[in-house]
MIFILUM-452915 format. One record per residue (C-alpha): residue number from 0; residue in three letters; y, z, x. Coordinates in Angstrom, 2 decimals, padded with zeros to 5 digits, m for minus. Layout:
BEGIN
ATOM, NUM, Ala, Y, Z, X .
...
This chain:
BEGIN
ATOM, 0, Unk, 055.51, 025.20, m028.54 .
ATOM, 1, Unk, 056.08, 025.11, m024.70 .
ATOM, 2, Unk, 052.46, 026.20, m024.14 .
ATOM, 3, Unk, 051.11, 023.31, m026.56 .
ATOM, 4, Unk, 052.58, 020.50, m025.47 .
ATOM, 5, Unk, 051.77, 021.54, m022.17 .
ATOM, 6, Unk, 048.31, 021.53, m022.92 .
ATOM, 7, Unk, 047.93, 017.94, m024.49 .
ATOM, 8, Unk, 050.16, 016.73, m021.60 .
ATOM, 9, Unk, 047.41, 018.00, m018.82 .
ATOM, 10, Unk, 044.88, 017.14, m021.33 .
ATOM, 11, Unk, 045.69, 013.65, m021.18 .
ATOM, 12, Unk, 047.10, 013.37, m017.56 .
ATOM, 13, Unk, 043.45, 015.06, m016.28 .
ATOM, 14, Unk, 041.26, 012.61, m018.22 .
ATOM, 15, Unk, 043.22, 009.79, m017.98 .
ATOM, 16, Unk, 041.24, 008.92, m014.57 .
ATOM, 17, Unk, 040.02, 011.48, m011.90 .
ATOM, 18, Unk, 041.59, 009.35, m009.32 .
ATOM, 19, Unk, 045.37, 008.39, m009.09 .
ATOM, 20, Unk, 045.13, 004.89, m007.29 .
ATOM, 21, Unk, 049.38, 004.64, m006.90 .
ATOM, 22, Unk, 049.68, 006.94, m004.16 .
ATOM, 23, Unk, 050.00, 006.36, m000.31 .
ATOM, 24, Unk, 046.45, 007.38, 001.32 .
ATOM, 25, Unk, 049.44, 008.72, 003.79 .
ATOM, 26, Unk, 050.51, 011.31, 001.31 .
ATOM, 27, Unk, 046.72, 012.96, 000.97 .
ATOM, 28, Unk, 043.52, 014.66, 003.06 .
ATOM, 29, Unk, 040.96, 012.73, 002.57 .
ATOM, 30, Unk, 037.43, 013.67, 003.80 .
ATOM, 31, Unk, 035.93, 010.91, 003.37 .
ATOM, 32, Unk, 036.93, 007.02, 002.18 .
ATOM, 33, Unk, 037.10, 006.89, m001.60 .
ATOM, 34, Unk, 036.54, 002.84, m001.86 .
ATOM, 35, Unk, 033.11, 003.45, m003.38 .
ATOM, 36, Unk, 034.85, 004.81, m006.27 .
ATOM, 37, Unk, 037.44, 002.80, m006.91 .
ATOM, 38, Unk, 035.30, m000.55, m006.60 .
ATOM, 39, Unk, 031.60, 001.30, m007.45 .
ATOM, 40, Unk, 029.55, m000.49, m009.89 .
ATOM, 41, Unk, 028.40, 002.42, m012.29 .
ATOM, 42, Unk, 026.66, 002.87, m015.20 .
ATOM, 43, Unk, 028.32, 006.01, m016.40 .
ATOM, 44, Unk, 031.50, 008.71, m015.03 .
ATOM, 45, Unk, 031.40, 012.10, m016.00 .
ATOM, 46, Unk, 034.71, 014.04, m015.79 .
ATOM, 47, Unk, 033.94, 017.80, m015.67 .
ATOM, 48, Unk, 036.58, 020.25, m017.39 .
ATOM, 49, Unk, 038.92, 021.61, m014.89 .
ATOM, 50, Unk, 038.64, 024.60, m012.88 .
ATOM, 51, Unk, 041.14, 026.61, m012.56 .
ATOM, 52, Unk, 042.58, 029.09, m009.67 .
ATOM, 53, Unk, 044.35, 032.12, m009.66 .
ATOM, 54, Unk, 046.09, 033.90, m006.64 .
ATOM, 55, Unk, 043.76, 031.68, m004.23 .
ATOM, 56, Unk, 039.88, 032.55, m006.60 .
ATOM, 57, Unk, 038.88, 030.68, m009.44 .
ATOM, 58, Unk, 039.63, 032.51, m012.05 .
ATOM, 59, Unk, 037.88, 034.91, m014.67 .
ATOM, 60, Unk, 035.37, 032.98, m016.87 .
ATOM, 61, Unk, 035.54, 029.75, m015.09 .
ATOM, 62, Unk, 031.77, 030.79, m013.59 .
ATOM, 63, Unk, 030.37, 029.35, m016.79 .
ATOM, 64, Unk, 032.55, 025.70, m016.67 .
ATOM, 65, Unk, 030.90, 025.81, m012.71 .
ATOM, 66, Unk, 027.28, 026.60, m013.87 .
ATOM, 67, Unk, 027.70, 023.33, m016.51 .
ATOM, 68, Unk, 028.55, 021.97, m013.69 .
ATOM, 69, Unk, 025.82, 022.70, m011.49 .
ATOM, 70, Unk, 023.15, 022.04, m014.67 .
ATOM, 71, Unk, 024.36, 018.85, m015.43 .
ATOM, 72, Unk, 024.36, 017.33, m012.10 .
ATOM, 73, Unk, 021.20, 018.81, m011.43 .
ATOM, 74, Unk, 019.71, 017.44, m014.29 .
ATOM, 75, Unk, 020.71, 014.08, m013.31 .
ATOM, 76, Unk, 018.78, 014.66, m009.93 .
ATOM, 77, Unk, 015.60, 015.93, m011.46 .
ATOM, 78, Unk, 015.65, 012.49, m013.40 .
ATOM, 79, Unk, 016.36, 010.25, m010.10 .
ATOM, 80, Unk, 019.33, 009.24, m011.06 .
ATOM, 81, Unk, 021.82, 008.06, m007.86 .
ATOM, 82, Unk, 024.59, 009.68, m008.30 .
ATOM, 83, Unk, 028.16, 010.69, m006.34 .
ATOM, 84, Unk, 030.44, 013.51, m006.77 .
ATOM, 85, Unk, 033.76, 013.82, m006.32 .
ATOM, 86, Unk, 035.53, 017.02, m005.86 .
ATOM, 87, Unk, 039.94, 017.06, m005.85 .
ATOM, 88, Unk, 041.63, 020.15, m005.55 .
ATOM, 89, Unk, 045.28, 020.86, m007.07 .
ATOM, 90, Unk, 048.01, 022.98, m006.24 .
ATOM, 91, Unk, 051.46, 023.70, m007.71 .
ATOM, 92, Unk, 054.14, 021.71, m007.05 .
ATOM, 93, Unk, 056.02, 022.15, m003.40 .
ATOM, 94, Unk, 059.56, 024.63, m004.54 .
ATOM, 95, Unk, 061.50, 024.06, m001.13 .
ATOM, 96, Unk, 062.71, 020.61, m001.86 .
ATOM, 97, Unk, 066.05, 019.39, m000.96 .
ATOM, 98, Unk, 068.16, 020.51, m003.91 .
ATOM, 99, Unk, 066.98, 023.78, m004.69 .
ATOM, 100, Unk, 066.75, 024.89, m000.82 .
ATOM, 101, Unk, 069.90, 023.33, 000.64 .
ATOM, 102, Unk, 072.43, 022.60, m002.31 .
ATOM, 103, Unk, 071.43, 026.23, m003.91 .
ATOM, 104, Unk, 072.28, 027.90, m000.75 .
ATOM, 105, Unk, 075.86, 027.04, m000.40 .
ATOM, 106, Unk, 076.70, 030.24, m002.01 .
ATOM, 107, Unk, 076.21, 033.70, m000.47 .
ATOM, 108, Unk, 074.77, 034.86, m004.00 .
ATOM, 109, Unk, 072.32, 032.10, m003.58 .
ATOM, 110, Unk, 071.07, 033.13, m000.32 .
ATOM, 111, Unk, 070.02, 036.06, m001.35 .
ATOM, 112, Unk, 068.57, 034.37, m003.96 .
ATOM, 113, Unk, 066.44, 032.26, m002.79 .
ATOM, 114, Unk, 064.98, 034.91, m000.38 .
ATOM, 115, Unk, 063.80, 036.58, m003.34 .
ATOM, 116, Unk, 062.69, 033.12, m004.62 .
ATOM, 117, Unk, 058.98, 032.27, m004.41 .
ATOM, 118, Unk, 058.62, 029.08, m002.32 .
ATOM, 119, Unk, 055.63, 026.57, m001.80 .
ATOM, 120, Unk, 055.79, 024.40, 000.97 .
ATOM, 121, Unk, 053.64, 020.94, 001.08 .
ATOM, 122, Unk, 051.89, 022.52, 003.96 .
ATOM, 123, Unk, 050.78, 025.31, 002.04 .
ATOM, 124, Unk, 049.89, 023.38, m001.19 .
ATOM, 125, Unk, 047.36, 021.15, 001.17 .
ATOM, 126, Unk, 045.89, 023.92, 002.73 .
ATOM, 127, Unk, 045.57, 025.55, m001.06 .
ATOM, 128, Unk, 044.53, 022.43, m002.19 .
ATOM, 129, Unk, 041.94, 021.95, 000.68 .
ATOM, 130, Unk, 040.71, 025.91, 000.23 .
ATOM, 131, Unk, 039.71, 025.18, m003.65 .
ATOM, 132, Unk, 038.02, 022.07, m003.11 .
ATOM, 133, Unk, 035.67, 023.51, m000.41 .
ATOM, 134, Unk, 035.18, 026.41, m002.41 .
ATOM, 135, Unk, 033.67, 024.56, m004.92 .
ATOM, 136, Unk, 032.02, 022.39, m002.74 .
ATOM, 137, Unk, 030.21, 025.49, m000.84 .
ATOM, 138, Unk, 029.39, 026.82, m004.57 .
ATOM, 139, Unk, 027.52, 023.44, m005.26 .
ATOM, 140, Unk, 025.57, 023.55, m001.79 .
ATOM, 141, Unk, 024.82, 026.99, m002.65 .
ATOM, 142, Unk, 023.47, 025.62, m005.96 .
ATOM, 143, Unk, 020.96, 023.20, m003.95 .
ATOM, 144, Unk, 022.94, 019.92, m004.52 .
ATOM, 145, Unk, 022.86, 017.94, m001.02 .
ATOM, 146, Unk, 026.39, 018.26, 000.58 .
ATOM, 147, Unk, 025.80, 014.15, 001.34 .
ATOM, 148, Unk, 026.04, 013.25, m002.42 .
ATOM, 149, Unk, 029.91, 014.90, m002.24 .
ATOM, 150, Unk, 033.41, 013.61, m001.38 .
ATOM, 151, Unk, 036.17, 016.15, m000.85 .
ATOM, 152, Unk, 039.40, 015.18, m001.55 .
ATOM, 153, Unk, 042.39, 017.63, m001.09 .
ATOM, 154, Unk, 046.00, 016.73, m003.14 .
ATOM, 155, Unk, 048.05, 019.49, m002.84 .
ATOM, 156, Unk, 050.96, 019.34, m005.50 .
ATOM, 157, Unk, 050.84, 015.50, m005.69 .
ATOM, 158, Unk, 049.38, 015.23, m009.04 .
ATOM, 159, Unk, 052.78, 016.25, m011.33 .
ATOM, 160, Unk, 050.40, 017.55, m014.00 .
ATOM, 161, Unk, 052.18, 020.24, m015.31 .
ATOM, 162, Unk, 055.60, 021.02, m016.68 .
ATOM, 163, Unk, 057.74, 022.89, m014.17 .
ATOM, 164, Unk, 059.48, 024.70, m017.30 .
ATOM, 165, Unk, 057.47, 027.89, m017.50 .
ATOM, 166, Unk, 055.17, 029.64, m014.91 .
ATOM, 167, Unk, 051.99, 029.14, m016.61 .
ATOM, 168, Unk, 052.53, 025.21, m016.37 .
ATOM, 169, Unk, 052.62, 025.67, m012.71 .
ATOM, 170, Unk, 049.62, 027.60, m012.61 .
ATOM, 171, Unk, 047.19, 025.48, m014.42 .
ATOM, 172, Unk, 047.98, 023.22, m011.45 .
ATOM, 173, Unk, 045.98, 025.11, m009.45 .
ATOM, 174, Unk, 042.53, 023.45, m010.24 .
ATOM, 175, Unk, 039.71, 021.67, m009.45 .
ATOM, 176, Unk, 038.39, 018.66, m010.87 .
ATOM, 177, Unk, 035.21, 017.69, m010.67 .
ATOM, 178, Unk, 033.80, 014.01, m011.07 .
ATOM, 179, Unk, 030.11, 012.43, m011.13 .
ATOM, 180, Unk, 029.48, 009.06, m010.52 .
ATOM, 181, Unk, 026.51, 008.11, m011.67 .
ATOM, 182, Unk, 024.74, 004.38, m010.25 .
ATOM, 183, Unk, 023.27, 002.11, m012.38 .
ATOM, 184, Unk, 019.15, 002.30, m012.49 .
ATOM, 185, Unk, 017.84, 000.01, m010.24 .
ATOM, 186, Unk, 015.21, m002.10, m012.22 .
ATOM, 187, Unk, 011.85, m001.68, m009.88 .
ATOM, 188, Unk, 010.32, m004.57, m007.86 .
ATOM, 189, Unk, 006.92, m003.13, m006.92 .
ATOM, 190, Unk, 005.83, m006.23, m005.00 .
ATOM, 191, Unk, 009.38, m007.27, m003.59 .
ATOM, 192, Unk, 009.04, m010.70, m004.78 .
ATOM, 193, Unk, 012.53, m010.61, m006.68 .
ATOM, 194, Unk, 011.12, m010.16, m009.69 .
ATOM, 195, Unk, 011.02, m007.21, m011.73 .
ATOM, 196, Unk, 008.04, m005.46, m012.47 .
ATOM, 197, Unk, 009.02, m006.21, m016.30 .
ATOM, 198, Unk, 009.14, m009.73, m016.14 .
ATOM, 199, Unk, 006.56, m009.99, m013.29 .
ATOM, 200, Unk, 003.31, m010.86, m014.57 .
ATOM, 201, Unk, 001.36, m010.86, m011.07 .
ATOM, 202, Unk, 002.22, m007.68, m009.91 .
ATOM, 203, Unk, 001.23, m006.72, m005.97 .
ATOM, 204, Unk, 001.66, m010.06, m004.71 .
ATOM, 205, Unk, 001.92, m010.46, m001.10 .
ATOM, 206, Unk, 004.95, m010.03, 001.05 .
ATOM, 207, Unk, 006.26, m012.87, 002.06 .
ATOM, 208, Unk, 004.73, m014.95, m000.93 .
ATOM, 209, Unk, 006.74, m018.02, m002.69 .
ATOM, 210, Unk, 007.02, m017.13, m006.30 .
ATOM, 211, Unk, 008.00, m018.37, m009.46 .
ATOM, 212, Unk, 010.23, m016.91, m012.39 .
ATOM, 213, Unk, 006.98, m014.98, m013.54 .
ATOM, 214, Unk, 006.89, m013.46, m010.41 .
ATOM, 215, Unk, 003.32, m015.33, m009.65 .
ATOM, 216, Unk, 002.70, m017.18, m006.32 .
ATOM, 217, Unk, 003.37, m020.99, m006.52 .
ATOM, 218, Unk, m000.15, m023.62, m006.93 .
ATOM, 219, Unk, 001.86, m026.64, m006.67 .
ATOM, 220, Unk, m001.45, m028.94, m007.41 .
ATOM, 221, Unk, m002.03, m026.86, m010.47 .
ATOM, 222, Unk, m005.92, m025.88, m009.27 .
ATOM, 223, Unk, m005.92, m022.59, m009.78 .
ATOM, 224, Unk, m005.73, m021.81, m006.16 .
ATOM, 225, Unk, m002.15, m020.33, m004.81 .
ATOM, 226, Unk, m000.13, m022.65, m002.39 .
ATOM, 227, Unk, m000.74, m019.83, 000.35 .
ATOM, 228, Unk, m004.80, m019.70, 000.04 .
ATOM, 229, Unk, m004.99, m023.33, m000.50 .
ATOM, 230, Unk, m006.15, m025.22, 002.48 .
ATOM, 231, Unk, m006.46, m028.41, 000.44 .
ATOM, 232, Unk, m003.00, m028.96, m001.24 .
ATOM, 233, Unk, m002.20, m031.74, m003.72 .
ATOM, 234, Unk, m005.62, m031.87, m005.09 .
ATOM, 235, Unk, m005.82, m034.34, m008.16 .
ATOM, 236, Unk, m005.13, m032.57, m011.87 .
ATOM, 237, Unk, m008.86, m031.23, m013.18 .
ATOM, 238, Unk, m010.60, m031.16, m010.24 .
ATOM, 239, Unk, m013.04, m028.12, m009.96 .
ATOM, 240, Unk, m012.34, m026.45, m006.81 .
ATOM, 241, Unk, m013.83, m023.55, m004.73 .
ATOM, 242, Unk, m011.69, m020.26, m003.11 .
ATOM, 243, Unk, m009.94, m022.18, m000.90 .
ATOM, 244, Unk, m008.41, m024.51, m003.08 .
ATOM, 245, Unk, m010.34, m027.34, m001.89 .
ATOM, 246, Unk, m012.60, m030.01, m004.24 .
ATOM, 247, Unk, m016.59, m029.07, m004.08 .
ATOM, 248, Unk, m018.97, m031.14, m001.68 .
ATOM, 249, Unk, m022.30, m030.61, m002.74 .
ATOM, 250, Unk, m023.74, m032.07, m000.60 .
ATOM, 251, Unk, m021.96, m031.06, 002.34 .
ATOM, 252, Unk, m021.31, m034.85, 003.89 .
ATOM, 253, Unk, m017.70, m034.56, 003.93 .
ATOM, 254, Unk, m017.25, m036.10, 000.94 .
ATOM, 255, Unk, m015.66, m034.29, m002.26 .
ATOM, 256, Unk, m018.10, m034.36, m005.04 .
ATOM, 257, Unk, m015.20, m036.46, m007.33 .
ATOM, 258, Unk, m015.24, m038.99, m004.58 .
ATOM, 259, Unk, m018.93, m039.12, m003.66 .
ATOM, 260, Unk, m021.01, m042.35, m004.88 .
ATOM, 261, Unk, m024.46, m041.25, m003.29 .
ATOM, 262, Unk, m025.05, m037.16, m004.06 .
ATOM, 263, Unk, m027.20, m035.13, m002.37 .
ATOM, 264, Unk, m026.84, m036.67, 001.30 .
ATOM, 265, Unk, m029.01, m035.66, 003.52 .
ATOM, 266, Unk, m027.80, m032.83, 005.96 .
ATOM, 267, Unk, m026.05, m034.10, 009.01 .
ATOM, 268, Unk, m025.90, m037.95, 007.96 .
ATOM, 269, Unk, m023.51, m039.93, 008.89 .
ATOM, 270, Unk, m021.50, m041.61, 005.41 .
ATOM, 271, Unk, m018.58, m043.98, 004.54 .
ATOM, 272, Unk, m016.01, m042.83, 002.33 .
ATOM, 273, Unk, m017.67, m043.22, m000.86 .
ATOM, 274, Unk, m020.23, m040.55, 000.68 .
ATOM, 275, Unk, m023.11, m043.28, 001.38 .
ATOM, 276, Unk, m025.03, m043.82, 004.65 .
ATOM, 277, Unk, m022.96, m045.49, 006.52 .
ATOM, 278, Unk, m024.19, m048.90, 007.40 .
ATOM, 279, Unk, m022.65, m049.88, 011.10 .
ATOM, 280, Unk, m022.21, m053.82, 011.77 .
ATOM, 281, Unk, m022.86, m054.45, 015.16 .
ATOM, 282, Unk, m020.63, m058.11, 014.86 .
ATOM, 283, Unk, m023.53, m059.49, 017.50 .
ATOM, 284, Unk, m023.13, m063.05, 018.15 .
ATOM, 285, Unk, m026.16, m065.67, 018.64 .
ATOM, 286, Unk, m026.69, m069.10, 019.80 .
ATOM, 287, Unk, m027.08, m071.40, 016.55 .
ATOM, 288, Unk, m030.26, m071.16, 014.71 .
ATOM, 289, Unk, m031.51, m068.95, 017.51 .
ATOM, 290, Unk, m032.02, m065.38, 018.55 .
ATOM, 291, Unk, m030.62, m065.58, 021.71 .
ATOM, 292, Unk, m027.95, m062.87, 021.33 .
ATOM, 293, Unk, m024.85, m064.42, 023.44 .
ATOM, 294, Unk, m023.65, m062.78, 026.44 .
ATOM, 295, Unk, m020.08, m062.05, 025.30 .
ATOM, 296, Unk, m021.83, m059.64, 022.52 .
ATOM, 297, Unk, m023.27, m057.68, 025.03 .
ATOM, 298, Unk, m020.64, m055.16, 025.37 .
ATOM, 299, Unk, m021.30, m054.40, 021.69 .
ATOM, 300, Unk, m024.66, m053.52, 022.05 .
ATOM, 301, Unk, m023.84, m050.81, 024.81 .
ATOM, 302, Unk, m021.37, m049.71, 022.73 .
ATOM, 303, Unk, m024.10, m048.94, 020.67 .
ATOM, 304, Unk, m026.58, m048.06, 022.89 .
ATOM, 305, Unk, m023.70, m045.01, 024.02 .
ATOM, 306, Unk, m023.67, m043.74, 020.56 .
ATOM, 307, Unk, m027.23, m043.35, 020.34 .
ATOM, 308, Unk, m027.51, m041.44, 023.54 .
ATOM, 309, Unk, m025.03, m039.55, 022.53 .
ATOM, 310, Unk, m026.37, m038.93, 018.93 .
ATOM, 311, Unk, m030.12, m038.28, 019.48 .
ATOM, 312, Unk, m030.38, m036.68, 015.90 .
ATOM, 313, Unk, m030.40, m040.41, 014.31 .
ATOM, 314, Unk, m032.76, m043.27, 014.12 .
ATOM, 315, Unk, m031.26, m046.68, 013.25 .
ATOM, 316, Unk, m032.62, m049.50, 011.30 .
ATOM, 317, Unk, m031.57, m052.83, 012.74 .
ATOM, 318, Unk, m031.24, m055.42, 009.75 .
ATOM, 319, Unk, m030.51, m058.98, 010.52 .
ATOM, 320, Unk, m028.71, m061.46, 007.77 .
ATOM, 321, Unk, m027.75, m064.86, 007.42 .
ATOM, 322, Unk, m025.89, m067.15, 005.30 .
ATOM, 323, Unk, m027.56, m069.52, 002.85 .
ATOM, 324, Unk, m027.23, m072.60, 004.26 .
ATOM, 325, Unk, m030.95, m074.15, 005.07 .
ATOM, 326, Unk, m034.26, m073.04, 003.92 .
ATOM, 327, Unk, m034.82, m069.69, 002.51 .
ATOM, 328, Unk, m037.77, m068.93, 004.24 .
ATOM, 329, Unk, m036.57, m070.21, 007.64 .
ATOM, 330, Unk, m033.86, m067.93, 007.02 .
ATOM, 331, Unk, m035.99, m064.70, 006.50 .
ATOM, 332, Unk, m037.92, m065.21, 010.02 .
ATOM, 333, Unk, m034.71, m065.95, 011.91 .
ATOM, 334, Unk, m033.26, m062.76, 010.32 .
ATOM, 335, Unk, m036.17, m060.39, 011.43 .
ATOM, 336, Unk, m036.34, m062.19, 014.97 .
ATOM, 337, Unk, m032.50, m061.42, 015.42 .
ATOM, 338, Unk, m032.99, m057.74, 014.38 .
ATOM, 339, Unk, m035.74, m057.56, 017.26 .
ATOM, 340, Unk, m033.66, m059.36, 019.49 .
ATOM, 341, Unk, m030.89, m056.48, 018.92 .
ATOM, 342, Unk, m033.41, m054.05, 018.96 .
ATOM, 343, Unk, m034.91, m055.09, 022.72 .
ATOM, 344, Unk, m031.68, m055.38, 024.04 .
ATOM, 345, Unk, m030.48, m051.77, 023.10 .
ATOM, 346, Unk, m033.81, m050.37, 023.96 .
ATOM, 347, Unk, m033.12, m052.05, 027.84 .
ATOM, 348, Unk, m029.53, m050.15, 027.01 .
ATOM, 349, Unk, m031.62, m047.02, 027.14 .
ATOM, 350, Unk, m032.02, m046.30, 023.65 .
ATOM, 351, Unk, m035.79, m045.19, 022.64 .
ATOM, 352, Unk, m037.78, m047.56, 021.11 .
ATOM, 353, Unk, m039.52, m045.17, 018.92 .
ATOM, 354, Unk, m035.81, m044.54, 017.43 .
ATOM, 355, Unk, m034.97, m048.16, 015.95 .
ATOM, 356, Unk, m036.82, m050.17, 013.52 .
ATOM, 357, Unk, m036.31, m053.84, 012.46 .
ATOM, 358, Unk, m035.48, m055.68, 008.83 .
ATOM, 359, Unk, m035.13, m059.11, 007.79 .
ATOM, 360, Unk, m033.42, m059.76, 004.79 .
ATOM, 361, Unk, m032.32, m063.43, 004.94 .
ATOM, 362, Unk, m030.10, m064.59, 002.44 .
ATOM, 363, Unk, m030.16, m062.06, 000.07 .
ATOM, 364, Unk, m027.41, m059.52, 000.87 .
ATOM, 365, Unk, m024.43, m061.74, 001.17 .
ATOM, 366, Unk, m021.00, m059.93, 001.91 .
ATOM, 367, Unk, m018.95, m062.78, 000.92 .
ATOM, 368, Unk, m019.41, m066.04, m000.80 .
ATOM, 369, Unk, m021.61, m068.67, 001.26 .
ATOM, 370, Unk, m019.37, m071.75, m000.03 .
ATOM, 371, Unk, m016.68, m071.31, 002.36 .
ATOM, 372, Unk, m017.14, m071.13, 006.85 .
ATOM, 373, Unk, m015.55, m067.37, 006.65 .
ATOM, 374, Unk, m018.03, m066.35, 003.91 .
ATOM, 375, Unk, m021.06, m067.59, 005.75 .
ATOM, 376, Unk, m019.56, m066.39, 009.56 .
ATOM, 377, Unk, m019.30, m062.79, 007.65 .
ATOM, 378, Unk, m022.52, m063.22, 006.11 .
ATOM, 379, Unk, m024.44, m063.92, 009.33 .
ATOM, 380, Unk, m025.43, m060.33, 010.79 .
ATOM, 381, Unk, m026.98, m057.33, 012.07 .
ATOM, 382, Unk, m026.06, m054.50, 010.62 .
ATOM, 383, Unk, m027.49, m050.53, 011.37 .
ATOM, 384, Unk, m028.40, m048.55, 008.86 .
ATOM, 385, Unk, m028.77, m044.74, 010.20 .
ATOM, 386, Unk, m030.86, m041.87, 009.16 .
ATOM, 387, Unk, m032.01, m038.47, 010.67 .
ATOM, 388, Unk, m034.88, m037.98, 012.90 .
ATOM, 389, Unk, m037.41, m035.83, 011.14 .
């Protein structure tokens, strides 16, 4: 009866929880720190079956509980699993306490009994306690499991499980336990963009790379282009763009193809925003009704004149305008003689004469309405009109 409720005493003591967490770390060996246990986040905890010792060697038949051992943590290696082991040796509990060696020895008959008394003292049940732990832990390194996935720990006879009424109680305290520790499986991020390679559906992505919950590099502007090859961000919703995110120019005059009013520029021409020729106005001033160009417009025309020299892949077409006050066809000639007059003065300004050409048009291409003094002052001009040489 003894021996059986011994047995579900250590039965339940042992598997209650490898480690006792109520004890002073003053009262035990420790080889290394056991925090990692205590606060570990892990998937699984496999409590081996004791081992048990005998007169300092594990005893008969406990081989085959160490080879389990050995095969199950091995298998967990062969499948990657992170694990940790712990390994906590046991020893009886220390006999030379205070009652039994002083109290008991009061009496001569005593004396001489408790010579003949086997004693254990807590320095003894450490060392004990530290031989079968090593033991087992040179048996696993023997087995090929790494020494740096073990933690020795070495209790002596602070564990009370056993029942001090019989000898054999005391000796199943002499034991082993060993513990795995297995880590949860880390779900794999290929690409390191924090998202799993289960959710991610645009695996290998850069390092470094913005993502989003799919795990596929951000294209804020929705063009198919990712923010990080994109060299034209925020381009308008349907929008055909090429590789680098940017909005096609067919024409290659600066002007995106959604934007552009005149396609197919010529190569090299200079265009307004819509993509056109640009048409410069030279804001020349002339004496009224004449085509005396005044002197205070004579900084404009070397302004002119500069770009010219400077530009020697253009001709310019000088076009003079006017407003539509008095007769049409007076109007015409005094247009055309003020787009000559512009014309001799930048050729004096050192521009080529076989670069410019002259145009009258009058009346005919107002820019504002002729029925107010503004109007007709913007209406009365020369504008340029440039094109490539050929």
């Amino acid at each position: 009866m003894k021996v059986l409720l011994l047995s579900i005493f250590l039965i339940g003591s042992l598997f209650a929880g490898t480690y006792d967490y109520n004890y002073s770390l003053k009262d035990s060996s420790i080889v290394s720190k056991k925090d990692k246990f205590m606060y570990g986040d892990f998937s699984e905890i496999i409590r081996f079956d004791m081992l048990n010792f005998k007169d300092n060697h594990l005893k008969s038949g406990e081989d085959k509980k160490l080879q389990k051992i050995e095969n199950t943590i091995k298998k967990y290696i062969d499948n990657n699993k992170s694990i940790l082991i712990t390994i906590i040796g046991h020893t009886n509990e220390p006999t030379d306490d205070y009652n039994e060696v002083l109290f008991d020895s009061k009496t001569y008959a005593n004396k001489i009994q408790n010579v003949f008394r086997p004693t254990l003292t807590e320095k003894t049940t450490l060392r004990l306690s530290k031989q079968y732990a090593l033991d087992i832990e040179s048996r696993l390194i023997d087995a090929d499991i790494n020494k740096s996935l073990m933690t020795v720990e070495y209790r002596g006879g602070k564990d009370m499980a056993f029942s001090d009424a019989t000898t054999n109680g005391k000796e199943l305290s002499n034991r082993v336990m060993v513990t795995m520790y297995v880590y949860p499986e880390k779900e794999l991020d290929g690409d390191g963009d924090g998202v799993i390679d289960g959710k991610d559906s645009c695996l290998n992505t850069i390092k470094g790379v913005t993502v989003d919950k799919k795990g596929c590099p951000l294209d804020d502007d929705n063009d198919g282009v990712s923010n990080y090859k994109d060299t034209c961000s925020n381009t308008p919703d349907g929008i055909k763009v090429d590789k680098k995110g940017c909005p096609f120019d067919s024409d290659n005059d600066g002007v995106a193809d959604y934007k552009d009013s005149c396609s197919n520029t010529v190569k090299g021409l200079m265009v307004d925003p819509k993509g056109c020729s640009r048409n410069k106005n030279l804001e020349l001033c002339f004496q009224t009704g004449s085509d005396i160009i005044l002197k205070k417009s004579y900084k404009k025309v070397k302004e002119f004149a500069k770009f010219m020299k400077e530009n020697p892949a253009y001709n310019a077409e000088i076009i003079g305008h006017t407003d539509s006050q008095g007769n049409e066809s007076k109007n015409m000639k005094l247009s055309e003689a003020r787009a000559n007059s512009a014309k001799l003065a930048l050729v004096d300004a050192g521009v080529e004469a076989s670069r410019l050409t002259t145009l009258g048009r009058g009346e005919l291409d107002p820019l504002q309405t002729n029925r107010t003094e503004a109007g007709r002052k913007a209406n009365r001009r020369i504008e340029v009109k440039l094109s490539l040489r050929k």
